[in-house]
MIBAVO-837762 format. One record per atom (N, C-alpha, C): x negated, y negated, z negated; residue in three letters. Coordinates in Angstrom, 3 decimals, padded with zeros to 6 digits. Each point is the difference from the previous one (the first is absolute). Example, Ala and Ser with C-alpha at 12.3 -4.5 7.8 and 13.67 -1.06 7.14 Angstrom:
# residues 2
((-013.190; 005.690; -007.800); 'ALA')
((000.890; -001.190; 000.000); 'ALA')
((-000.900; -001.200; 000.000); 'ALA')
((000.350; -001.050; 000.720); 'SER')
((-000.820; -001.190; -000.060); 'SER')
((000.770; -001.090; -000.730); 'SER')
# end
This chain:
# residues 163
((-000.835; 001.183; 000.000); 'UNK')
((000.835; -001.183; 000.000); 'UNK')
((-000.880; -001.248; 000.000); 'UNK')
((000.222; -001.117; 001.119); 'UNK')
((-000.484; -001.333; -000.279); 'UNK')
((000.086; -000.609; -001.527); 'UNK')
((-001.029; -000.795; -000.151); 'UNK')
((000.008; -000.564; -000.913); 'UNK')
((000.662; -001.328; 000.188); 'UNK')
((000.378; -000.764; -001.007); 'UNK')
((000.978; -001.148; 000.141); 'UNK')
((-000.745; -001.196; -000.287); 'UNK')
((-001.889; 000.166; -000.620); 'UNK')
((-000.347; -001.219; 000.065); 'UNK')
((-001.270; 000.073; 000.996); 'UNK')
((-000.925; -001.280; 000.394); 'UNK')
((-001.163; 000.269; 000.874); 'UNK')
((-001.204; -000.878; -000.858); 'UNK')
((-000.232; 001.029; -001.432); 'UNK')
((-000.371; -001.085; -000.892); 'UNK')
((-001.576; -000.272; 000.480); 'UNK')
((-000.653; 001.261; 000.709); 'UNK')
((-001.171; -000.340; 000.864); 'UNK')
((-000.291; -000.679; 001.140); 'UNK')
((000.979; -000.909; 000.529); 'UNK')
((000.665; -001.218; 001.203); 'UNK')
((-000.126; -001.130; -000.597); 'UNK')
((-000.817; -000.816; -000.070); 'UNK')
((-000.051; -001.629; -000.102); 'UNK')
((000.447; -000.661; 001.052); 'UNK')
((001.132; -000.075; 000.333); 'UNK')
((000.565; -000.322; 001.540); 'UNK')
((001.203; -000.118; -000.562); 'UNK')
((000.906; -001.272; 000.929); 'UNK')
((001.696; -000.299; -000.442); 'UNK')
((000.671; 000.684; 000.753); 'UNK')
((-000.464; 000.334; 001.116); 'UNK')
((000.924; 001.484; 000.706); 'UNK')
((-000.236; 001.146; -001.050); 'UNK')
((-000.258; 000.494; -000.677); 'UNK')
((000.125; 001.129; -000.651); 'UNK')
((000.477; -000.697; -001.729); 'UNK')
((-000.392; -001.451; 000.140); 'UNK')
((001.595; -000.226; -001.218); 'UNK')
((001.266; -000.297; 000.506); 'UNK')
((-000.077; -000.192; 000.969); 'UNK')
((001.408; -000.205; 000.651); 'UNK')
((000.405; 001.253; 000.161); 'UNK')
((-000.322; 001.108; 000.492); 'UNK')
((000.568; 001.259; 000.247); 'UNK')
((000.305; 000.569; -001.437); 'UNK')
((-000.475; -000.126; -001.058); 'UNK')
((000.161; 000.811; -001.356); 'UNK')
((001.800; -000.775; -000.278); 'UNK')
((000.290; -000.981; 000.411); 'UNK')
((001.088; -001.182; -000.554); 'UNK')
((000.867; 000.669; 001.091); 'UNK')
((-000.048; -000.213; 001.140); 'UNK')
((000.947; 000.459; 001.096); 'UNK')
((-000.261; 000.606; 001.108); 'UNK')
((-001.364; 001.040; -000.532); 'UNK')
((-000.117; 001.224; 001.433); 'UNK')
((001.047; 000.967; -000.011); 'UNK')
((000.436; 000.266; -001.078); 'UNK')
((000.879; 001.599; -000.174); 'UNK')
((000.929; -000.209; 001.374); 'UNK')
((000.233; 001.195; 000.551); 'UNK')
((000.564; -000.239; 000.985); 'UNK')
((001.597; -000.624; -000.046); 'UNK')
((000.569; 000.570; -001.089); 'UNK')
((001.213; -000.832; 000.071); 'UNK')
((000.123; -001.485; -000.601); 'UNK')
((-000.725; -000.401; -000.384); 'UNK')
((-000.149; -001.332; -000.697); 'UNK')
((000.515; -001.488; 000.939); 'UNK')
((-000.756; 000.074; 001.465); 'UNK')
((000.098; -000.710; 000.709); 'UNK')
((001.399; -000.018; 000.588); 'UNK')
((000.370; 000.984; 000.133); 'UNK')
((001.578; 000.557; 000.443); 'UNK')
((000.768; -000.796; -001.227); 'UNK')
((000.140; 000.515; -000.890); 'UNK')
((000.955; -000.840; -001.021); 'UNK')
((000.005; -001.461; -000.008); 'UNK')
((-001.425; -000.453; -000.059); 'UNK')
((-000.130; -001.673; 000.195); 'UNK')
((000.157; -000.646; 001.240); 'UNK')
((000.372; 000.711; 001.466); 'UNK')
((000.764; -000.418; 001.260); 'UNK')
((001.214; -000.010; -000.461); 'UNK')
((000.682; 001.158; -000.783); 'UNK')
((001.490; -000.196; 000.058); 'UNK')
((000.248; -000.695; -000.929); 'UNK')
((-000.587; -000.783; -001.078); 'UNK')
((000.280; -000.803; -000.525); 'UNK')
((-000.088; -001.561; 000.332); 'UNK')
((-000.776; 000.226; 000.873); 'UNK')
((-000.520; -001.282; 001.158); 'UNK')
((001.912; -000.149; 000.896); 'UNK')
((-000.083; 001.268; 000.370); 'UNK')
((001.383; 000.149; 000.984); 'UNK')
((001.486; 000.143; -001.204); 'UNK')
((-000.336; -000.687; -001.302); 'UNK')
((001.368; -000.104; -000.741); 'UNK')
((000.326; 001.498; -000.761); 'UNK')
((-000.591; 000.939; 000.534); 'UNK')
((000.464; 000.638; -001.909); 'UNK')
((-000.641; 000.122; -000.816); 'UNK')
((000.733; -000.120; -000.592); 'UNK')
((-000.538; -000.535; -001.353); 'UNK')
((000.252; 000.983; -001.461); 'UNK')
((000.974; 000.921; 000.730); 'UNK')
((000.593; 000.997; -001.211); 'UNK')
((-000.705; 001.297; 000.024); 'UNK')
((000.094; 000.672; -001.200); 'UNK')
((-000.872; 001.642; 000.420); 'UNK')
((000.910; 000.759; 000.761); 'UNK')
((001.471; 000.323; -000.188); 'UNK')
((000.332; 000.198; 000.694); 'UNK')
((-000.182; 000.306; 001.475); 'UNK')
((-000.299; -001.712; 000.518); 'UNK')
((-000.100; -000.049; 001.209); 'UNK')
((-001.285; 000.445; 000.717); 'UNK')
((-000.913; -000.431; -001.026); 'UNK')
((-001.337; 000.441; 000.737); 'UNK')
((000.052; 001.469; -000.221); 'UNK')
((000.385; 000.437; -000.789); 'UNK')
((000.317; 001.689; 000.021); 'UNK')
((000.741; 000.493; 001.258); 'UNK')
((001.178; -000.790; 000.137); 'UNK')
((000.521; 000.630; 001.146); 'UNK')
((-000.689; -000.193; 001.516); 'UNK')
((-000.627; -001.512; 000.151); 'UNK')
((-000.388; 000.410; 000.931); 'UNK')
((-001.298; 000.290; 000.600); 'UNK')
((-000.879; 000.054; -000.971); 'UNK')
((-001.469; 000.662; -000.225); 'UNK')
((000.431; 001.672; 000.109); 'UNK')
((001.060; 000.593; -000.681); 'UNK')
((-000.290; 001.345; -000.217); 'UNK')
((-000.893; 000.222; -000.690); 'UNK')
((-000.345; -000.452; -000.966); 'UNK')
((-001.622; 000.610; -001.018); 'UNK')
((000.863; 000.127; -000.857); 'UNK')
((-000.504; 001.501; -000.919); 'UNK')
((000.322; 000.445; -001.147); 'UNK')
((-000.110; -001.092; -001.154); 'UNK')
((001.220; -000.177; -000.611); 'UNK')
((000.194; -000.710; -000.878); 'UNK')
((-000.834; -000.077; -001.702); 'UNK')
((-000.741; 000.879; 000.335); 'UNK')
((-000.837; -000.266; -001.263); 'UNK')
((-001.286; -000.361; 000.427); 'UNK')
((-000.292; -000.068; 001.255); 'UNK')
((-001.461; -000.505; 001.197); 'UNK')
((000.647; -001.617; 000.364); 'UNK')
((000.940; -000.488; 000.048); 'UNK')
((000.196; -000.944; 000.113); 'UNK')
((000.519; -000.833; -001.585); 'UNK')
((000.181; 000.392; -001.503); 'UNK')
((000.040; -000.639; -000.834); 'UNK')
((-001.696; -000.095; -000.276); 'UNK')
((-000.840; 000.621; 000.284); 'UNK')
((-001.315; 000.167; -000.225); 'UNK')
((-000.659; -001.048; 001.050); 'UNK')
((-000.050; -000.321; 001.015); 'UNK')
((-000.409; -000.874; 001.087); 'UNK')
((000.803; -001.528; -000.520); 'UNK')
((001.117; 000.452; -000.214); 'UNK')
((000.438; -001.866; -000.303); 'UNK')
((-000.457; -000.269; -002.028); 'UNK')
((-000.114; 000.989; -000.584); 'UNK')
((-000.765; -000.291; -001.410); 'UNK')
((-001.214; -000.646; 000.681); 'UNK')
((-000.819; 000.929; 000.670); 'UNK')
((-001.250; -000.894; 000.277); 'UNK')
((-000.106; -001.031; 000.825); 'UNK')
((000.752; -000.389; 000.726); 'UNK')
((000.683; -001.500; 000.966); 'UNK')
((-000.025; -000.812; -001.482); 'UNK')
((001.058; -000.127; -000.781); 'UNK')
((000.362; -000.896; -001.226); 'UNK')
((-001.712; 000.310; -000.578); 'UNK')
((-000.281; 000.669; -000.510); 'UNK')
((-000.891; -000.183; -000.898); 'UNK')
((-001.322; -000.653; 000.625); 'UNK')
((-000.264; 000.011; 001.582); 'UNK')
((-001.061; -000.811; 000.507); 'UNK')
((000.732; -001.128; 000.323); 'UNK')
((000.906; -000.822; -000.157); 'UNK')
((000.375; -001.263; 000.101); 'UNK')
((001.011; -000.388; 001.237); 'UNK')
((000.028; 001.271; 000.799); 'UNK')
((000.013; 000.024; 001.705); 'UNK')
((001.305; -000.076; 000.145); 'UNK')
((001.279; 000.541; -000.908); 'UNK')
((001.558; -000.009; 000.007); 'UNK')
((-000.018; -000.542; -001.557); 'UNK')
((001.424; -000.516; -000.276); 'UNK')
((000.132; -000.578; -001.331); 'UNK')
((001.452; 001.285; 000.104); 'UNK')
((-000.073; 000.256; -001.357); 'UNK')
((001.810; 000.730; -000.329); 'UNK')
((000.709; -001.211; -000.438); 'UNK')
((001.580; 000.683; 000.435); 'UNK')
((001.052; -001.006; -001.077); 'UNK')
((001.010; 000.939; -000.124); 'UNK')
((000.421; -000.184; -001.050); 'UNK')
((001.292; 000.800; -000.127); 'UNK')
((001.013; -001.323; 000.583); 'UNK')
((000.878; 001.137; 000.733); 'UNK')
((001.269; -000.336; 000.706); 'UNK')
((001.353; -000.062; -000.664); 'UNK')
((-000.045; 001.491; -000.490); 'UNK')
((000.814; 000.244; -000.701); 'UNK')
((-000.122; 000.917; -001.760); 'UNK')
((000.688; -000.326; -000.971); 'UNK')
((000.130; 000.943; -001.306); 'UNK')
((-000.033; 001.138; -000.423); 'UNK')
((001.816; 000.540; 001.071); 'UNK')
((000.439; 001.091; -000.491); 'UNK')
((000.399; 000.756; 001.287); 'UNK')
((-000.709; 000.827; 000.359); 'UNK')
((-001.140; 000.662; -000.539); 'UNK')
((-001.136; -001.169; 000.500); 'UNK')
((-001.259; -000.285; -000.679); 'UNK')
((-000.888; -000.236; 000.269); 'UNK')
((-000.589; 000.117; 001.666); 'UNK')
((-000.469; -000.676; 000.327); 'UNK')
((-000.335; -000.288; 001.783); 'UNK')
((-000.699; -001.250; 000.372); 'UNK')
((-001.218; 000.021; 000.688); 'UNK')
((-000.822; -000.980; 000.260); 'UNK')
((-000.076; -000.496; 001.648); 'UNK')
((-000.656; -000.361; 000.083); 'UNK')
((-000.937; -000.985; 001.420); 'UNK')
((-000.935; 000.448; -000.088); 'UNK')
((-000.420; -000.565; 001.341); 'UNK')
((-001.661; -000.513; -000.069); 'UNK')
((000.186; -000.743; 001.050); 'UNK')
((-000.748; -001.288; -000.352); 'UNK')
((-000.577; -000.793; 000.705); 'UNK')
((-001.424; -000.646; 000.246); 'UNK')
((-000.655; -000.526; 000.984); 'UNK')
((-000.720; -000.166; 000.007); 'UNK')
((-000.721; -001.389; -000.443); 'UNK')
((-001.272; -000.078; -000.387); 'UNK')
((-000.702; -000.953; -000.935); 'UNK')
((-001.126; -000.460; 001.218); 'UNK')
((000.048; -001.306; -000.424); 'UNK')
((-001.119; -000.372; 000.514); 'UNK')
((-000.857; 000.676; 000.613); 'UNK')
((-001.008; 000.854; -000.991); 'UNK')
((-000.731; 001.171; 000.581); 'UNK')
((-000.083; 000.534; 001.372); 'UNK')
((001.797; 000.611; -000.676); 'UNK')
((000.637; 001.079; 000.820); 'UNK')
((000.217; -001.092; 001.765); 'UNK')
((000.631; -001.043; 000.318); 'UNK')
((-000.043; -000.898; 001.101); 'UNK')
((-001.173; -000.022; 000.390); 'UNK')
((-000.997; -000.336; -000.763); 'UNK')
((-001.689; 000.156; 000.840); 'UNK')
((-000.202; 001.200; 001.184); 'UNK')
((000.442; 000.962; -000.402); 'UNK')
((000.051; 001.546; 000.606); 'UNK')
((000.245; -000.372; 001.588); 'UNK')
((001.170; -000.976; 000.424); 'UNK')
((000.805; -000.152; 001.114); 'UNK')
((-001.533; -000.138; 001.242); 'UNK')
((-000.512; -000.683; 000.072); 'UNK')
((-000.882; 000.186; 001.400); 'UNK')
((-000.578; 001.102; -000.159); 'UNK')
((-000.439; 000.749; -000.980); 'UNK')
((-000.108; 001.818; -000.245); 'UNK')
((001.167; 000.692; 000.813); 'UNK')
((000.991; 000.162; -000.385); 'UNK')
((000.885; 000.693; 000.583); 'UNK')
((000.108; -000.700; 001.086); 'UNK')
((000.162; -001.229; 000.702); 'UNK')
((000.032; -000.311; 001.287); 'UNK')
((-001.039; 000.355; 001.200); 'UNK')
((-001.156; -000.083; -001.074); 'UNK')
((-000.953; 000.767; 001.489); 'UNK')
((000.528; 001.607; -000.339); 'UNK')
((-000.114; 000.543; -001.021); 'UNK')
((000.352; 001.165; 000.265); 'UNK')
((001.171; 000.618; 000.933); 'UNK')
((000.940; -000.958; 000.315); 'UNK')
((001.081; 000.272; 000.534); 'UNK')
((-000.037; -000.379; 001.531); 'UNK')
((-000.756; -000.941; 000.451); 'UNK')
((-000.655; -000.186; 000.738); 'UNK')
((-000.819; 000.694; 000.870); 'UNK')
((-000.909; 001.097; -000.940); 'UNK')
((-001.143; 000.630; 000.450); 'UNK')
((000.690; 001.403; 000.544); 'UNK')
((001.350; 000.221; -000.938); 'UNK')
((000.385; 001.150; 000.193); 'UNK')
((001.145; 000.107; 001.886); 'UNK')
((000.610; -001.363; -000.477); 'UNK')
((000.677; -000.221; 001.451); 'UNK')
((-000.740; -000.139; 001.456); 'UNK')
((-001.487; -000.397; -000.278); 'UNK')
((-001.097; 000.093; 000.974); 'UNK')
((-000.146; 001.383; 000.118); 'UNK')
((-000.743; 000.883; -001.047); 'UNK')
((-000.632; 001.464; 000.258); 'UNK')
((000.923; 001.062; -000.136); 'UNK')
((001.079; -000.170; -000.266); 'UNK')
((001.057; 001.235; -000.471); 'UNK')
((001.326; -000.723; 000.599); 'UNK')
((000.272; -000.410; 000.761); 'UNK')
((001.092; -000.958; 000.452); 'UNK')
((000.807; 001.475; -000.051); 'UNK')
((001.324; -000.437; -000.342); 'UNK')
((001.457; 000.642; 000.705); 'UNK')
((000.828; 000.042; 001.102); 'UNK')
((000.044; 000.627; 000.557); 'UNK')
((000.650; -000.049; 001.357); 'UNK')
((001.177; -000.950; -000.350); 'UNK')
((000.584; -000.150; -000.429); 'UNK')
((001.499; -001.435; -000.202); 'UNK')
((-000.837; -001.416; -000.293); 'UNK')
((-001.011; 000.067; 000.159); 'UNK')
((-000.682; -001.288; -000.610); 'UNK')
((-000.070; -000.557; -001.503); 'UNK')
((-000.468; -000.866; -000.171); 'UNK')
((-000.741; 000.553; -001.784); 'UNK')
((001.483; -000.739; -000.639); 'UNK')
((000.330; 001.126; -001.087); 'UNK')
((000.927; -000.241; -001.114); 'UNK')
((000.077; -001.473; -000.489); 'UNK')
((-000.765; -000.692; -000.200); 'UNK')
((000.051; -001.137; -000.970); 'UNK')
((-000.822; -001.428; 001.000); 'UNK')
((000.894; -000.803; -000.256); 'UNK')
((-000.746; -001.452; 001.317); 'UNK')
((-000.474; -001.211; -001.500); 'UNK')
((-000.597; -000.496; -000.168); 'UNK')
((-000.189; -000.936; -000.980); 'UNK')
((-000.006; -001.877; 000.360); 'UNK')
((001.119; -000.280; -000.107); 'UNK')
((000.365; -001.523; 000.842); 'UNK')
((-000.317; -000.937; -000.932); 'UNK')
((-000.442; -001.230; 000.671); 'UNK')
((-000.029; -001.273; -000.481); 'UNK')
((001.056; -000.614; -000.382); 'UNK')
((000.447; -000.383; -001.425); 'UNK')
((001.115; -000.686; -000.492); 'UNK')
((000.091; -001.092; 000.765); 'UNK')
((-001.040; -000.729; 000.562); 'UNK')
((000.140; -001.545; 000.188); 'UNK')
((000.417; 000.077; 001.280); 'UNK')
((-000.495; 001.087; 001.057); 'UNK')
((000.568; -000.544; 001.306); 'UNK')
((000.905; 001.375; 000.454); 'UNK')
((-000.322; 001.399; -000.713); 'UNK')
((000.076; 001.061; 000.962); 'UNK')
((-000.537; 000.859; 000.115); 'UNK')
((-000.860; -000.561; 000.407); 'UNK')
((-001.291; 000.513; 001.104); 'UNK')
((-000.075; 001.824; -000.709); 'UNK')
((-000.791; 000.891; 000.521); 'UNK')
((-000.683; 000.802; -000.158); 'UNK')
((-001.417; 000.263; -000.444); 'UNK')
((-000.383; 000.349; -001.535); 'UNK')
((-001.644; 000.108; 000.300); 'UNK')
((-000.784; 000.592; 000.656); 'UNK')
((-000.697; 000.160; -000.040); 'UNK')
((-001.259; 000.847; 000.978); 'UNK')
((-001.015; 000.914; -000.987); 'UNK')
((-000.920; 001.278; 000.220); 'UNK')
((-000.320; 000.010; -001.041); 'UNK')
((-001.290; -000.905; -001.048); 'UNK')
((-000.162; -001.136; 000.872); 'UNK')
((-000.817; -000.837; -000.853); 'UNK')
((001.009; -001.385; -001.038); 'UNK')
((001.476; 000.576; 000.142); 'UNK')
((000.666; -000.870; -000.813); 'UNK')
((000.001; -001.319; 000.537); 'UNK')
((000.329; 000.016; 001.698); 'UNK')
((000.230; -001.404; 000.465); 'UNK')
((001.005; 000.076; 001.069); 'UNK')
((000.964; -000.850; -000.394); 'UNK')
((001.644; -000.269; 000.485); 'UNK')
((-000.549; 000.207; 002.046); 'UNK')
((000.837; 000.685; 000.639); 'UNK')
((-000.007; 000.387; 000.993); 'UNK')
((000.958; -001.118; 000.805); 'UNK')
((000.641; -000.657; -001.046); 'UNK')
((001.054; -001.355; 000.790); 'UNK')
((-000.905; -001.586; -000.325); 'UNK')
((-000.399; -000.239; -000.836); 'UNK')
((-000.436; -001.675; -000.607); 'UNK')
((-001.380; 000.306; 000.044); 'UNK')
((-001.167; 001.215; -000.201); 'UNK')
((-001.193; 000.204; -000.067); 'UNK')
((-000.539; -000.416; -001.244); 'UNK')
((000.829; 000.241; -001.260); 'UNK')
((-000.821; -000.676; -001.036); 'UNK')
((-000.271; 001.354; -000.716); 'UNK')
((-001.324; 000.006; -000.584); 'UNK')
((-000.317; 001.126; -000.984); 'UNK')
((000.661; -000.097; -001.541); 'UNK')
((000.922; 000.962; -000.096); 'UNK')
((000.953; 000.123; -001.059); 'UNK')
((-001.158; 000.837; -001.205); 'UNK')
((-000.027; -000.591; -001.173); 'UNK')
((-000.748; 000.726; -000.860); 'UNK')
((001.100; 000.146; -001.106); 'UNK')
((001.022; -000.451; -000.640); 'UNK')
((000.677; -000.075; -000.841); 'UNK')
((001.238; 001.374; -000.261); 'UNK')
((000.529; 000.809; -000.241); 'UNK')
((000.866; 000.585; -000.735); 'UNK')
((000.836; -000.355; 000.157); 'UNK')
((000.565; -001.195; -000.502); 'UNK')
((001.238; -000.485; 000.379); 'UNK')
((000.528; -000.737; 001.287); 'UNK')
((-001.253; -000.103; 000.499); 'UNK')
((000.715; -000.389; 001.834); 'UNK')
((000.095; 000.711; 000.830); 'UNK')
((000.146; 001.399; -000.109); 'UNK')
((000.033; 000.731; 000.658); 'UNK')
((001.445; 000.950; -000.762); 'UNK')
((000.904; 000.651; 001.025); 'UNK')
((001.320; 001.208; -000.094); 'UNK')
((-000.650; 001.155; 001.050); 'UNK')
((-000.225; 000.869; -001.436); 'UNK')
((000.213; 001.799; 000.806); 'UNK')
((001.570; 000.193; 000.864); 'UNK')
((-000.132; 000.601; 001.160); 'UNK')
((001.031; 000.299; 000.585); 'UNK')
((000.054; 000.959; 000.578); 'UNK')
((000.845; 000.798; 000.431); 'UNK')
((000.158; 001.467; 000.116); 'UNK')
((-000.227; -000.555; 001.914); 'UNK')
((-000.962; 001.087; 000.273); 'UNK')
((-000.554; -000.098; 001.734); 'UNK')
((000.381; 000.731; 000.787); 'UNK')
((000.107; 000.453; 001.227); 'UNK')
((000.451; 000.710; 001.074); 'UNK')
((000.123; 001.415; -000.406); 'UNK')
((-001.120; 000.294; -001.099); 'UNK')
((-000.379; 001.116; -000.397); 'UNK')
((000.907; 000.665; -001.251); 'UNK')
((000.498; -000.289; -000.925); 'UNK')
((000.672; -000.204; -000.759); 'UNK')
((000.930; 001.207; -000.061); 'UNK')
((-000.222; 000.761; -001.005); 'UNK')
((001.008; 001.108; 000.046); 'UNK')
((001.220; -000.849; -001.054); 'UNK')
((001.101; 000.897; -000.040); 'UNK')
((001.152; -000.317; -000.888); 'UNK')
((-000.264; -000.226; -001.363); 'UNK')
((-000.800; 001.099; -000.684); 'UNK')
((-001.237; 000.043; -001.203); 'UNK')
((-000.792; -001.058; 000.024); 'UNK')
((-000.127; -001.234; 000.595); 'UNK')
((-000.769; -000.948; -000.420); 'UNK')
((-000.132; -000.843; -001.351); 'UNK')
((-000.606; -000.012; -000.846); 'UNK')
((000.026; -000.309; -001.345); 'UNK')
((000.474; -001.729; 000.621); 'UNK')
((-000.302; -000.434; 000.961); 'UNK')
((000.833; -001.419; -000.101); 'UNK')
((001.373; 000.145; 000.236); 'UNK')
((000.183; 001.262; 000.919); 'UNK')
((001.579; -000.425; 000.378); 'UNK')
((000.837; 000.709; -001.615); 'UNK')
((-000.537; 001.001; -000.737); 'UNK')
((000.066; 000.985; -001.088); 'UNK')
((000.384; -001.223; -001.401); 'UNK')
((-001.169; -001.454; 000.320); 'UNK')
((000.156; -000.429; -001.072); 'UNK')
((001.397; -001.364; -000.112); 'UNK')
((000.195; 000.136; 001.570); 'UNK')
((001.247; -001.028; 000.649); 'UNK')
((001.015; 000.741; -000.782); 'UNK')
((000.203; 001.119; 000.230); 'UNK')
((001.278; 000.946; 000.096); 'UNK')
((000.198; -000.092; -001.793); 'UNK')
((-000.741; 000.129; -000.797); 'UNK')
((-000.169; 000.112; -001.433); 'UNK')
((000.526; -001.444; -000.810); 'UNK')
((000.033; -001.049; 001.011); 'UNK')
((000.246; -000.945; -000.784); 'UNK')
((000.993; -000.458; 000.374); 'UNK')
# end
């Protein structure tokens, strides 16, 4: 079995991977990027065993990367949302999503388009509007949107339907 730290790595790629290499880690913090926010939901539409996913979002909260809230009392039921931290991640997952629609493309064209709030536009994968040409670095100027590619299961269209 891998080990979970790279304490012989003086390098921030191998502290960054100990925080959010596990393979499902990055998955949970897209669909929380794409609005769910409940275990539930990321249970349902991750499919990861529910005691592999209270274990991945303990260690999300406890590195700073999702915050919990309780929602509700009775019965007891939380969130997660994301923290500061956790928003830093976004040009991470954008080249990754990026890199994957370049080298692993889908025949329907890639699931997820990432638009410019201000005009539209489309990014590119260097995060620059394909309509106005401005390089978008921010989190909040930019909407995930479900792309050509897009099955019914899309955690954006999944997290529309939920609310």
């Amino acid at each position: 079995m891998l080990k979970r730290t790279y304490e012989d790595q003086h390098c921030p790629i191998a502290a960054s991977l100990e925080r959010v290499g596990e393979r499902w880690s990055l998955l949970i913090i897209r669909d929380v990027f794409f609005g769910l926010h409940r275990f539930d939901e990321l249970q349902n539409d991750l499919g990861i065993a529910r005691n592999v996913l209270r274990d991945r979002l303990t260690l999300l909260v406890d590195e700073g990367i999702l915050v919990k809230r309780r929602y509700q009392e009775r019965p007891e039921r939380f969130e997660y949302k994301l923290t500061e931290k956790g928003t830093d991640l976004w040009p991470v997952l954008h080249a990754l999503m990026s890199w994957g629609d370049k080298h692993a493309p889908l025949p329907d064209g890639p699931p997820t388009v990432v638009a410019h709030r201000g005009c539209g536009g489309v990014l590119d994968e260097r995060r620059i509007c394909d309509r106005c040409g401005e390089l978008v670095l921010d989190v909040h100027d930019v909407q995930a949107q479900p792309g050509p590619g897009a099955s019914r299961h899309h955690p954006l269209l999944v997290a529309a339907a939920t609310r």
